[in-house]
Structures are given as C-alpha cells and as structure tokens.
C-alpha positions in Angstrom: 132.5 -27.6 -65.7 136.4 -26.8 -66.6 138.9 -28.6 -65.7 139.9 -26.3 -63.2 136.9 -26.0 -61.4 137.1 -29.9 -61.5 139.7 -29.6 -60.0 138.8 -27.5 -57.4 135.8 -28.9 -56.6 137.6 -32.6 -56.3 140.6 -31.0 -53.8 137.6 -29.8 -51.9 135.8 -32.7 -51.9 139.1 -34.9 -50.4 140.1 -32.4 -47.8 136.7 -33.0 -46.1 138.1 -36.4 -45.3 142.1 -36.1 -45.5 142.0 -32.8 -43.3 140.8 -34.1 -40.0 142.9 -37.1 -40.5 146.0 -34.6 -40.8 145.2 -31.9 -38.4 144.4 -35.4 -35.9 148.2 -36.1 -35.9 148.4 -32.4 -34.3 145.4 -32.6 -31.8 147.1 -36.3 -30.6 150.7 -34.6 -30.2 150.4 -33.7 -26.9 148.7 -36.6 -25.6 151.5 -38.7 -27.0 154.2 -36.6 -25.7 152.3 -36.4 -22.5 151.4 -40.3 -21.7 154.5 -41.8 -23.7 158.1 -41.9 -23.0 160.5 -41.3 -25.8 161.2 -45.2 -26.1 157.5 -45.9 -26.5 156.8 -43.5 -29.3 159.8 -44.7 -30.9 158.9 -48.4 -31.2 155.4 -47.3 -31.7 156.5 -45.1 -34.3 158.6 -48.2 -35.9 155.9 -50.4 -36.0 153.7 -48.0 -38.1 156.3 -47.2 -40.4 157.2 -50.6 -41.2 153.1 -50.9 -41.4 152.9 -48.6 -43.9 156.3 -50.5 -45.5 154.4 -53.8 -45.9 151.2 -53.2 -47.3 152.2 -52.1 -50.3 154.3 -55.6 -50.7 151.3 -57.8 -49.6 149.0 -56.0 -52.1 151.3 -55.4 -54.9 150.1 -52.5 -55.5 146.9 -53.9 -56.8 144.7 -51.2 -55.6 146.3 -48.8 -58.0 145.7 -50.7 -60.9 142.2 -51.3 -59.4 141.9 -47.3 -59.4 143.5 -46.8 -62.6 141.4 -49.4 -64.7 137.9 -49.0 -63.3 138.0 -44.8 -63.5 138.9 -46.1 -67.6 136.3 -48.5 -67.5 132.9 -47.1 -68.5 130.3 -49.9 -68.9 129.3 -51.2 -65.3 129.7 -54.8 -66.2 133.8 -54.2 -66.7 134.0 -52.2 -63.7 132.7 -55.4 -61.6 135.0 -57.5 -63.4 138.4 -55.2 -62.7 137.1 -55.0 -59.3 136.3 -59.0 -58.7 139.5 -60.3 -60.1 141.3 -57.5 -58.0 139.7 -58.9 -54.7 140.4 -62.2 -55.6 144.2 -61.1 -56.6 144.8 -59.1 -52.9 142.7 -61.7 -50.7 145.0 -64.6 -52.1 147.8 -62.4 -51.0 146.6 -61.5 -47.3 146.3 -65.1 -46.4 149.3 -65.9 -47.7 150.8 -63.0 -45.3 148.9 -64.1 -42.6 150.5 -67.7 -42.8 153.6 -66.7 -43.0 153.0 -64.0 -40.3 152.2 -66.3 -37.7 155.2 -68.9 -38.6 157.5 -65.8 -38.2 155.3 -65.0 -35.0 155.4 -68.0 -33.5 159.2 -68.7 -34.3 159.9 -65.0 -32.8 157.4 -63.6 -30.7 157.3 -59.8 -30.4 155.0 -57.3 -28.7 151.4 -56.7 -30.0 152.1 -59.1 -32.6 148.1 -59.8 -32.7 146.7 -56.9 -32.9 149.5 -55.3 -35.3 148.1 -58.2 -37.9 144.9 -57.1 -37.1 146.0 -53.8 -38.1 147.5 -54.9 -41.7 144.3 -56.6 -42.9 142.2 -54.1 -42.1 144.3 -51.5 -43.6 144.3 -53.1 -46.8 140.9 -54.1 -47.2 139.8 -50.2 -46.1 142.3 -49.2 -48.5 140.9 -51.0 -51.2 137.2 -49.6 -50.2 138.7 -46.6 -50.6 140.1 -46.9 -54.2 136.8 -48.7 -55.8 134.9 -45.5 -54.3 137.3 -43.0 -56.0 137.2 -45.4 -59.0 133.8 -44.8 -59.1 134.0 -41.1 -58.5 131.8 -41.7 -55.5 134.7 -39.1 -53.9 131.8 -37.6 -51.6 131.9 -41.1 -49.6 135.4 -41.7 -49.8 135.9 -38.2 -48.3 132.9 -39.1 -45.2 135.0 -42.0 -44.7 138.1 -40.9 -44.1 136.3 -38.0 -41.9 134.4 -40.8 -39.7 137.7 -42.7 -38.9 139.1 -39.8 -38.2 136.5 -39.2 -35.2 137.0 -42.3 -34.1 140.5 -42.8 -34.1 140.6 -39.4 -31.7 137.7 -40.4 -29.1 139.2 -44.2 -28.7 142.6 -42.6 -28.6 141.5 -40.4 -25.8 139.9 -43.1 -23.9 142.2 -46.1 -24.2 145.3 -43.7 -23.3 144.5 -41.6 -20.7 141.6 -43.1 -19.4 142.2 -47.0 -20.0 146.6 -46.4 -19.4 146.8 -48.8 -22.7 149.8 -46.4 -24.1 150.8 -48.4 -27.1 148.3 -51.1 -27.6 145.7 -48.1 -27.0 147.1 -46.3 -30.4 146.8 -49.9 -32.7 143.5 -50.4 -31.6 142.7 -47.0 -32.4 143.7 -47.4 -35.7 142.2 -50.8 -35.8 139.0 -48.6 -35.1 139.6 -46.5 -37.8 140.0 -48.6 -40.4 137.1 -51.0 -39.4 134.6 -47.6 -39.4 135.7 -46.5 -43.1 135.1 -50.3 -44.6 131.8 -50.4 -42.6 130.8 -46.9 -44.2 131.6 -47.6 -47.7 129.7 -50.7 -47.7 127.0 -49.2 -46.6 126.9 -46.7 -49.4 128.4 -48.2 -52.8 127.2 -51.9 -51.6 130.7 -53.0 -52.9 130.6 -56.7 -52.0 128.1 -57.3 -54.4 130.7 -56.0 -57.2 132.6 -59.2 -56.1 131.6 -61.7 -58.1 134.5 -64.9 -57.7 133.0 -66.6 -61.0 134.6 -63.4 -63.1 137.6 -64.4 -63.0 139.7 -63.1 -65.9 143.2 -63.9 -66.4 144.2 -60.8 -68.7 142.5 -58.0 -66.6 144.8 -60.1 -63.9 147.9 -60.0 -65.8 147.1 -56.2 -66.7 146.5 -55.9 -63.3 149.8 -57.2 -62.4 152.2 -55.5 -65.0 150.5 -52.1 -64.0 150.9 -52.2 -60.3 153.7 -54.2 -59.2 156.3 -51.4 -61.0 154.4 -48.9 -58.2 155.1 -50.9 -55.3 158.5 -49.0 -54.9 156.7 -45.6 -55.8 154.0 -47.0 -53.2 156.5 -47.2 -50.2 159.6 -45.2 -51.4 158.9 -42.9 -48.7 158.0 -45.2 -46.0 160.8 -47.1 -47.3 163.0 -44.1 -47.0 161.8 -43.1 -43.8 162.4 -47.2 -42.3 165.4 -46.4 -43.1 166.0 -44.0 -41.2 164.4 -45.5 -38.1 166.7 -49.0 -38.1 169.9 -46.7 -38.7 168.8 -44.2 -35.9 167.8 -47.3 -34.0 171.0 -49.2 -35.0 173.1 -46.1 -34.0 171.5 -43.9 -31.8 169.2 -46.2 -30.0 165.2 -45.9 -29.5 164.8 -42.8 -28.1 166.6 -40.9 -30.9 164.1 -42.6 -33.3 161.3 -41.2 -31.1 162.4 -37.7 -31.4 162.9 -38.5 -35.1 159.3 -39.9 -35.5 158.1 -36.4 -33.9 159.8 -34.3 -36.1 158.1 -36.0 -38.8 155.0 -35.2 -37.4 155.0 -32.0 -38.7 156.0 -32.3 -42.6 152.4 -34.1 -42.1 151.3 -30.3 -42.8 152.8 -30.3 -46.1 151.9 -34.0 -47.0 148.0 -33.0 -46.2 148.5 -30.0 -49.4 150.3 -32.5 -51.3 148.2 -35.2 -51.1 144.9 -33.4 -51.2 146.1 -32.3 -54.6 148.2 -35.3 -55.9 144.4 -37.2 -55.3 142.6 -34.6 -57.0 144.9 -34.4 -59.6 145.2 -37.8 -60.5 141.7 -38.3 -61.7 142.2 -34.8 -64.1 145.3 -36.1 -65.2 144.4 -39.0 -66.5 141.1 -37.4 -68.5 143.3 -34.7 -69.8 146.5 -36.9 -70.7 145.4 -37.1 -74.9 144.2 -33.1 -74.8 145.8 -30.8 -77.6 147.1 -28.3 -74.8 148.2 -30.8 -72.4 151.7 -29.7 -71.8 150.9 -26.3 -70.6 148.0 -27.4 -68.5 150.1 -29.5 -66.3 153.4 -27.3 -66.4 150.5 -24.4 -64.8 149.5 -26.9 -62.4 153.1 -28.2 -61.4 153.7 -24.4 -60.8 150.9 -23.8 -58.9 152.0 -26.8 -56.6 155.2 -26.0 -56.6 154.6 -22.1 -55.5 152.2 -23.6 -52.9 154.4 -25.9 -51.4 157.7 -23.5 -50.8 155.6 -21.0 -49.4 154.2 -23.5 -46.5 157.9 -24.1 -46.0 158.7 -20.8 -45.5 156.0 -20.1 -42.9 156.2 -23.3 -41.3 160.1 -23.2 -41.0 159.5 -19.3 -39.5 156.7 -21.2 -36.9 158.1 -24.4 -36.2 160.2 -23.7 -32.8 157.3 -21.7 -31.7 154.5 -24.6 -32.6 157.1 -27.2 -31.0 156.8 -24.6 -27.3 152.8 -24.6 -28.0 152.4 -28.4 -28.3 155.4 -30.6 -27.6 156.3 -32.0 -24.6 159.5 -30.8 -23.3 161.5 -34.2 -23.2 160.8 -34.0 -27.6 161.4 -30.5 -27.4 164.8 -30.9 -29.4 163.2 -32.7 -31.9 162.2 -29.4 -33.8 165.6 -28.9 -35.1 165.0 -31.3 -37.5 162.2 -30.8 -39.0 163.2 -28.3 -41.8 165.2 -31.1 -44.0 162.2 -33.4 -43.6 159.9 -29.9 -44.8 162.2 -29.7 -48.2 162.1 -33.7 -48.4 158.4 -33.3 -48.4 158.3 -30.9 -51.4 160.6 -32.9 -53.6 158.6 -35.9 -52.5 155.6 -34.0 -54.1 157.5 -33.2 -56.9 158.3 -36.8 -57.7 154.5 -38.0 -57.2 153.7 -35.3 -59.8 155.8 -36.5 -62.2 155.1 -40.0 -61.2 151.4 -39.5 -62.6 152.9 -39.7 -65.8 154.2 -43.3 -65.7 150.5 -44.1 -64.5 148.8 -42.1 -67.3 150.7 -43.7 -69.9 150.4 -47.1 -68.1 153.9 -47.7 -68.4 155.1 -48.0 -64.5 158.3 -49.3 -64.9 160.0 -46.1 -64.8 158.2 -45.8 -61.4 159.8 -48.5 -60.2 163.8 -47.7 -61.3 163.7 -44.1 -59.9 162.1 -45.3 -56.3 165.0 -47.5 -56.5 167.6 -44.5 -57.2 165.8 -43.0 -54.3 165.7 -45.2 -51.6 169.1 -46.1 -52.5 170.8 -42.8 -51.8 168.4 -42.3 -49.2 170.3 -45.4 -47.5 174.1 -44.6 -48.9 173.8 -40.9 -47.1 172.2 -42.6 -44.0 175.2 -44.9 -43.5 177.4 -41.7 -44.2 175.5 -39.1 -42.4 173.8 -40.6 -39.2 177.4 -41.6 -37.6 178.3 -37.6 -38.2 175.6 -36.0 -37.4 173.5 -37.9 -35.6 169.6 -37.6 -36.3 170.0 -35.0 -38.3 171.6 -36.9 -41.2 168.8 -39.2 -41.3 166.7 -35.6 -42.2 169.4 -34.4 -45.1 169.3 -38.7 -46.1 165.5 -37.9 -46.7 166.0 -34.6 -48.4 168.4 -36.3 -50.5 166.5 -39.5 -52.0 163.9 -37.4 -53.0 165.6 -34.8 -54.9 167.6 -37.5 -56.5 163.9 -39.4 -57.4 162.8 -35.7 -58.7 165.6 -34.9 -61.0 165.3 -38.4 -63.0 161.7 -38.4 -63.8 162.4 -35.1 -64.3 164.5 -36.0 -67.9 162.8 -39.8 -68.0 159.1 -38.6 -68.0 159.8 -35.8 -71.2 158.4 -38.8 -73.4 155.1 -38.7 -71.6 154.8 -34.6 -71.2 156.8 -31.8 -71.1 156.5 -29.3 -68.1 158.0 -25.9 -68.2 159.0 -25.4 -64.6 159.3 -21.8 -63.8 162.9 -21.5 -63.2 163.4 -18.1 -61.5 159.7 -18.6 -59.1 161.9 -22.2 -57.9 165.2 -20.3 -57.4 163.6 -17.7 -55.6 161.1 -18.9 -53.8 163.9 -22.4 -52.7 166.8 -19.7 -51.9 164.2 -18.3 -49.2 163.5 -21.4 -47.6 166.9 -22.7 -47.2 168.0 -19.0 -45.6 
C-alpha cells in the first residue's frame, strides 16, 4: 500500500472515533443553550479550558514522547520498556498534582472542585491509553474508543441535564463518563497494564523521554493557552457572560479542528516513516497543499452558513455570538498550519523550536488581547487568536527549512485567503 492510501486509510480509520466526538459538540448546542444561562456556560466553559491548560503541565508532555518512541521502537520488549518508564514518569506526576491540588483546594475552596480533579486524572490516564494504542498502530481501537465515549458522554449528558437538572456538575460527570469508558475499552483490547512493568525502569529512555516532550508542552497547550487567555481577559473586562458567548462561538471552529485533527493524526504516523525518503520534500509540500486547499474552502462555506447555523441551533440569548466566529475560523487554519510544520520538530526529535514559537504565539496572542479586548470588546479576543497563530506559522515557517522544505502554492493561498476574508 502507498503512502497515500496509507494515508487515507489512517484519516478514515480516526474519523470513526474523532467525528462523533466533534459533530457531539453540535448535537449538545442546543441543550446547553437551552438548560444554561450565559454565566453558567461561561464558567463551565473556563473550567474546561483551563482543563485542557493543565494536563499538558502535569504530564509534561510525556505522552508524546511515549507516541513518538514506541511507533520507532520495533522489538516488543523496548516497546514495554518506553511504555513502563512513561507510566511511572506521568503517575509520579498526577500524585504530585493531586497533593498540591487539594492544599490549594482546601486553602481556597471553589465549586466542583472534586469532581473537576476527578476529571484531570482520568483525562490523562485515557489520554495516555490512547497514545500506547496509536503507538502500537492498534488505530482501529483507538478510533472505537473515542466513538464509545462519545455515546456516552451524549446519553449521560441528556439525562443528568434535562432530566436530573444537574446543569454544570451534569457536563463534568459526563465527561468523567467518557473518559472512564475509553480507558475501560482499551484495556480490554491491547491488555496495556501488563506492558507496565515498574522493575524496567530505565533512566535514559527517561531522560529521552524528558528532553523530547517537555519542549512540546507549549506546542501541547498553545491553543488552550491562547484561548485562557482570552477567557480571564473577557472575564477580567467584560465579565462572565461575555466569556459565555465567547466559548459558543468557539464551538464552531470545532468543525474545522475535526479536518485538521483527523489529518494532523493521520499524518503524523506517515510523516515520521517518510521523514529520510529521497522525495520527501515534495511529498509533504503536496500534502501541506492539500490541507491547506481543504481548510480555506471549509472557511468559505462555513463563514457563508454560520448566521444561518447560529438561527438553526442557538439559543437566542447566544445568538450574537456568531459574529465572532469568523476570526476564530482563520485562527483555526493557521493553527493547522503551525501543527503541520510543528511535525517537523517531532520528526527530527529536536522540540525545542516547538517550544520558542508557542512562546512567540501565546505571547502576541496576550499583547493584542490587552490591546484589543478594551476596544473592541469580544471581538478582539477572536483577531488576538487569529493573530498568535499566524505569528506561530510564519516562524516555523523559516525555522523548520533545516528539517524540510515545503513549496507552498502561493497564488492557491492568495486566492483562496482573499475569498475568505471578503
């Protein structure tokens, strides 16, 4: 099989699982609209982004190197070992969260501080499930998975919300739900835990471990990072309820994040099989094209749909909200862009450069927030995210031409960008 049947067959394989999770968000939009004020989406919506924010500090990124080095590993015996000292490596570092979790807890309480922690653990440990299985190119189950949490997270939404009148709790132990089913499943099938083997432990495939992953932890959460942002400064300016029509108009770039990430998944694996091949260069500047042609044209049908979707499925007290959403559409794409030629950092196993252009990002991601959000309200925390992204792009742009060298098709950008902005 080619590569891009590979390919194909791998972006196939992951949208069995990442689909329903995506086209979820949409299904759940009306119920959240419906059963939850503005206020209560909005400090629903800051606890998951600042979720998301965490995990990748907790971890350190670890389940990226744990990725990275078993897929390179081929004898089954190293595979247990990159896995083992990695569990070892990420379970140190949840108890030390927890600790220090409940100290900050019990100095400050704050709502659904339980169940949020709850939340946390499980999220890392399904996301580590996850990784060994694509690791392992077991992407069948990983896919099932992701499809099986997705079921549940709808039904037990649906129940604890409109039936139980839980409203925010209801949505964390959804999620709890989730991520309990998919670390369930994939034990089931790979048998993981007896991979984990605590007498293995290795202190180089730590230290690679480390000096691999912990460069990605800005790459990891530059855009959560970029998106907390955001929510504190709305919060910090604006109040709540502007960060709850903020956190619905986000909801809808999720249609561009499913293409993206279906493919940045797939890709990865081919990437990294294909990085020392003669015609490497023009292999991935035809797939950076081919993403990039795919991506605009999304944005230009979505921006054309978006009002209407918003009449369809949005309550009318977030009804505004849809007026932002096109800067967060183009701050998608770019975000793509960057993760494309963020591969190359990984592929090379040299992540530092990861690191310093998250950095750039997030930065001017936060310098245009503090100059935009007092102007012009929410909508300066959309250009803010625009902004950081492009900025992130246009480095690894120059940085990563001693990894690769992609030919980006100049007059299909300028064209196809000049009709999404209009």
């Amino acid at each position: 099989m080619n590569r891009e049947k590979t390919l194909l067959k791998n972006i196939i394989i992951y949208a069995i699982g990442n689909f329903g999770s995506k086209i979820l968000i949409f299904l759940l939009l009306p119920l959240y609209t419906r059963y939850l004020s503005v206020s209560e989406y909005g400090y629903y919506d800051i606890i998951t982004t600042t979720i998301y924010v965490i995990i990748p500090i907790v971890t350190l990124q670890i389940t990226e190197g744990l990725y990275r080095f078993v897929i390179d590993t081929n004898d089954e015996q190293g595979k247990i070992e990159v896995i083992s000292n990695a569990f070892r490596i990420i379970t140190k570092n949840v108890i030390l969260f927890d600790v220090l979790y409940f100290v900050v807890y019990f100095i400050i309480p704050f709502k659904f501080g339980l169940i949020i922690l709850i939340q946390i653990n499980l999220a890392i440990f399904a996301g580590m499930m996850q990784q060994i299985s694509r690791g392992k190119k077991d992407n069948l189950v990983y896919s099932i998975s992701g499809l099986i949490a997705t079921f549940i997270t709808l039904i037990s939404n649906i129940i604890l919300i409109m039936y139980v009148g839980l409203k925010i709790e209801g949505l964390i132990i959804s999620n709890i739900l989730g991520f309990l089913s998919t670390i369930v499943f994939i034990q089931y099938k790979l048998k993981i835990i007896r991979n984990i083997k605590y007498s293995l432990e290795n202190i180089k495939i730590k230290k690679m471990l480390y000096s691999y992953s912990i460069p990605l932890i800005p790459t990891g959460i530059g855009w959560w990072i970029i998106n907390v942002s955001d929510r504190y400064m709305l919060n910090y300016y604006l109040g709540i309820e502007a960060n709850g029509l903020y956190g619905i108009a986000n909801k809808f770039p999720a249609i561009l994040l499913m293409v993206s990430n279906l493919f940045y998944l797939a890709w990865q694996e081919i990437s990294i099989t294909e990085y020392n091949s003669e015609d490497r260069d023009s292999f991935y500047s035809k797939m950076f094209n081919f993403i990039m042609i795919l991506q605009l044209t999304v944005v230009i049908v979505l921006i054309a749909n978006t009002k209407t979707m918003f009449r369809i499925i949005i309550h009318e007290e977030f009804f505004s909200a849809w007026k932002y959403v096109p800067f967060l559409y183009m701050g998608t794409v770019f975000s793509t862009f960057s993760s494309f030629y963020g591969i190359g950092y990984q592929v090379a196993k040299q992540t530092k450069g990861a690191f310093y252009t998250s950095i750039v990002g997030c930065l001017v991601n936060i310098g245009v927030n503090l100059f935009l959000i007092p102007i012009l309200g929410i909508q300066g925390a959309s250009f803010s995210t625009m902004a950081g992204f492009i900025s992130m792009w246009i480095i690894r742009v120059y940085q990563t031409k001693k990894y690769f060298n992609i030919h980006i098709n100049k007059g299909q950008f300028v064209s196809f960008g000049f009709v999404s902005i209009r």
